[in-house]
C-alpha positions as semicolon CSV with decimal commas, in nm:
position;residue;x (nm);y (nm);z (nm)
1;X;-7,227;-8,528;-2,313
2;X;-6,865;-8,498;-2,167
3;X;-6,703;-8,735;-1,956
4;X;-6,761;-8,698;-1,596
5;X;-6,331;-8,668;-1,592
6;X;-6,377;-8,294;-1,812
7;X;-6,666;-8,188;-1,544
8;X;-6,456;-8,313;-1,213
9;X;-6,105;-8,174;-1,418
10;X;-6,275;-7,824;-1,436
11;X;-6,395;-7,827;-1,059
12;X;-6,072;-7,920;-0,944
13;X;-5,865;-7,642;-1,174
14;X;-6,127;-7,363;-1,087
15;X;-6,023;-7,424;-0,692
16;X;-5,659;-7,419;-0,740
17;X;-5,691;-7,096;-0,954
18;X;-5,897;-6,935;-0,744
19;X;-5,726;-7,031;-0,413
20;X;-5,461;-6,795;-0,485
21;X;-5,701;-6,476;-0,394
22;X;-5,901;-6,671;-0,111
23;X;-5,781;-6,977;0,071
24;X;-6,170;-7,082;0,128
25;X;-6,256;-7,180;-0,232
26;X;-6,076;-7,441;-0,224
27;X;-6,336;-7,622;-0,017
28;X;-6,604;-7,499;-0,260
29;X;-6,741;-7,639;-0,579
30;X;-6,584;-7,491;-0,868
31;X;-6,421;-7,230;-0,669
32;X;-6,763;-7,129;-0,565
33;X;-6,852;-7,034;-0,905
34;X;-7,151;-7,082;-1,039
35;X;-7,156;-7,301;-1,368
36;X;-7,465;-7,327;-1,604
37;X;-7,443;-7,709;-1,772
38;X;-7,645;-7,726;-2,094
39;X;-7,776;-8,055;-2,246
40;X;-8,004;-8,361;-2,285
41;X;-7,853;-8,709;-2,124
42;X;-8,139;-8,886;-2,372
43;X;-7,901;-8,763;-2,681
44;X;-7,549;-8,806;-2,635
45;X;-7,363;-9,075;-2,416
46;X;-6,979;-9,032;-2,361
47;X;-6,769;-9,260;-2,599
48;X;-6,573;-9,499;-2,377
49;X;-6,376;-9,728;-2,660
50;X;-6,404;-10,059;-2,585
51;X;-6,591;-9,989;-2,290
52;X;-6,864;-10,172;-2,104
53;X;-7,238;-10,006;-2,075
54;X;-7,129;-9,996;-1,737
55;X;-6,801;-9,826;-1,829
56;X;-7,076;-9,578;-2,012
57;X;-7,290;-9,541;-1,765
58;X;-6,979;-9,469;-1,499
59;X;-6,842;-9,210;-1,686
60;X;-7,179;-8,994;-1,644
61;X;-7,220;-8,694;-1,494
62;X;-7,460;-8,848;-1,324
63;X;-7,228;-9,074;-1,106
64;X;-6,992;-8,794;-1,024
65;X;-6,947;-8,584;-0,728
66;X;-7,056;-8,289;-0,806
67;X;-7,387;-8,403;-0,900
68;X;-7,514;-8,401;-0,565
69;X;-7,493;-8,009;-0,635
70;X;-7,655;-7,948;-0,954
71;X;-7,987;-7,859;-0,958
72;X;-8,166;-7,964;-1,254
73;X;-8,449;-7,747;-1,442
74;X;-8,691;-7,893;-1,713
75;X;-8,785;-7,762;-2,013
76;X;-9,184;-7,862;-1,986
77;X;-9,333;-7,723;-2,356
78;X;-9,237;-7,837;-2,635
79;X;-9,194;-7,481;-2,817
80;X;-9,189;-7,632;-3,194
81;X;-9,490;-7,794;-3,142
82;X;-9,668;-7,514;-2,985
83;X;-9,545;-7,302;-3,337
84;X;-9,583;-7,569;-3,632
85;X;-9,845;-7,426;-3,859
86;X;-10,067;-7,767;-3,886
87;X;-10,412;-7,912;-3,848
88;X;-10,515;-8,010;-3,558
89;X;-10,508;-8,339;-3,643
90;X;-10,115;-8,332;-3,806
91;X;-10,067;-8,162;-3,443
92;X;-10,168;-8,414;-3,244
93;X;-9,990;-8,700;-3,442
94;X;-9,737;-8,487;-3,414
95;X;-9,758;-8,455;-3,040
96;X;-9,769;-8,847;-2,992
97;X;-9,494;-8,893;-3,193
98;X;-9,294;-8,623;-2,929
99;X;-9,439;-8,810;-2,622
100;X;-9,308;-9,146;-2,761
101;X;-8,992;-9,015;-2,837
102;X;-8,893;-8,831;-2,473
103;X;-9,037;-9,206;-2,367
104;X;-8,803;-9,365;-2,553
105;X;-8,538;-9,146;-2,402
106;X;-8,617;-9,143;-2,063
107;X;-8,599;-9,537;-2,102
108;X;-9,036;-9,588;-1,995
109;X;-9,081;-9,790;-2,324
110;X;-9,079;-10,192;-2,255
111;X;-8,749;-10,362;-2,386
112;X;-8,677;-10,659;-2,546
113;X;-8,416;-10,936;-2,552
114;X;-8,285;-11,117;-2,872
115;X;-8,176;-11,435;-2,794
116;X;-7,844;-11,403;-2,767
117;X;-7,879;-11,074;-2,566
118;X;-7,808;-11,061;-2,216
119;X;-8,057;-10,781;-2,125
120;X;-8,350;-10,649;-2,313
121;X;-8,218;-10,358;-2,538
122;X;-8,425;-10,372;-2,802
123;X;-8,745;-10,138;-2,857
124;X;-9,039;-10,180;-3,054
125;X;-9,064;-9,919;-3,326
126;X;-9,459;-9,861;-3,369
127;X;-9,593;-9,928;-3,751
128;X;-9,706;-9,577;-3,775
129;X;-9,389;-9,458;-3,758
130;X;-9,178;-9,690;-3,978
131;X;-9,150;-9,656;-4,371
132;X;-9,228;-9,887;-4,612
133;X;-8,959;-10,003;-4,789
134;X;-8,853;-10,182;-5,122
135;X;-8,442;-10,270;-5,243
136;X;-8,412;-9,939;-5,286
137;X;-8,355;-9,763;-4,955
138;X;-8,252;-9,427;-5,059
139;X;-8,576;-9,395;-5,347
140;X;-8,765;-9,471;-5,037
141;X;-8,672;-9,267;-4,795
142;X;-8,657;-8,920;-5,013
143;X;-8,977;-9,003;-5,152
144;X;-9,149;-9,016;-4,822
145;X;-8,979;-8,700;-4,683
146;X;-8,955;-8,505;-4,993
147;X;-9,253;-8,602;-5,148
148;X;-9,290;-8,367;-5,462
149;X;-8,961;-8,292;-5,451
150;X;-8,979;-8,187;-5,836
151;X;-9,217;-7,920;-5,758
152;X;-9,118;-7,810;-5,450
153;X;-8,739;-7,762;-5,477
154;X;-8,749;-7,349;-5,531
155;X;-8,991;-7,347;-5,161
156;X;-8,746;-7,235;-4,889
157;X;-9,006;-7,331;-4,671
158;X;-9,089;-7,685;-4,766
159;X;-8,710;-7,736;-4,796
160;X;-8,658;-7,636;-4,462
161;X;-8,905;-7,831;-4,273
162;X;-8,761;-8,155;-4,398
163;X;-8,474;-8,360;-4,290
164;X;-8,296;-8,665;-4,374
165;X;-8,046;-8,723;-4,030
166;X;-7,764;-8,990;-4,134
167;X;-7,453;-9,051;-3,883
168;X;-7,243;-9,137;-4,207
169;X;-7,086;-8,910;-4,480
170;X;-7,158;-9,201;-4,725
171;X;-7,476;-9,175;-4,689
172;X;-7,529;-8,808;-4,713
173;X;-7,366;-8,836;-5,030
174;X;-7,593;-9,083;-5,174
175;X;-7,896;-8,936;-5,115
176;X;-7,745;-8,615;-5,220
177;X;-7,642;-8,779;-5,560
178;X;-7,990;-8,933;-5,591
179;X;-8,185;-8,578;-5,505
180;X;-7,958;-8,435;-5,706
């Protein structure tokens, strides 16, 4: 998510621009365009080096002016579910696991506080969704996502319903040079 600076930046050019032809845009929100945002606020919070969560959190959409103005629309079905080729019993783990995920995102899970922790930040991960593991992170990790691996590495379509997400390069390159 951008910076609440890009959104009001936009507004702001869009009624100088558009002043030229009409003198009463400038009073209107983005020139009295209409602009279509896109995006989830559980996924990606603006980067604010060295800033505060409350630096974060100011820096939101969410805390700008033109979000009195926006009028927000839900996606309500979760489409990938509805299509994924399982039991019914795969489908409704599957559907918990969903449900405790948007949780987690729109913050309704309990938090907890370390003890050096100001405020509770912390969530519980539930057993059923955590993997065992030994020394050997990487072994672990492919072997419970790619399980038969060795057989299954010519299926396009077991390859591409499995994912290993990292946020570093490293990473991606060691489990590359393990599968591999």
């Amino acid at each position: 998510m951008n910076h609440r600076n890009c959104f009001e930046a936009l507004d702001k050019s869009l009624r100088d621009i558009l002043k030229v032809n009409d003198d009463s845009v400038e009073e209107r929100l983005f020139g009295g365009k209409t602009i279509v945002f896109g995006g989830d606020f559980r996924q990606v919070l603006p980067v604010i080096v060295g800033g505060t969560r409350q630096d974060i959190i100011n820096a939101l959409i969410t805390k700008s002016y033109i979000w009195n103005n926006c009028r927000v629309f839900r996606l309500s079905t979760n489409m990938r579910l509805l299509r994924c080729p399982v039991n019914d019993s795969s489908k409704e783990k599957m559907a918990n696991f969903a449900k405790w995920i948007l949780d987690l995102g729109d913050g309704k899970l309990d938090a907890m506080k370390l003890e050096t922790d100001e405020e509770p930040t912390w969530i519980k991960i539930p057993d059923a969704l955590l993997m065992k593991s030994s020394s050997d992170g990487i072994k672990d990790i492919v072997s419970v996502v790619y399980d038969n691996i060795h057989q299954n590495y010519n299926d396009p379509a077991y390859l591409r319903d499995r994912a290993i997400i990292t946020p570093m390069n490293e990473t991606v390159d060691e489990i590359n040079n393990y599968v591999l």
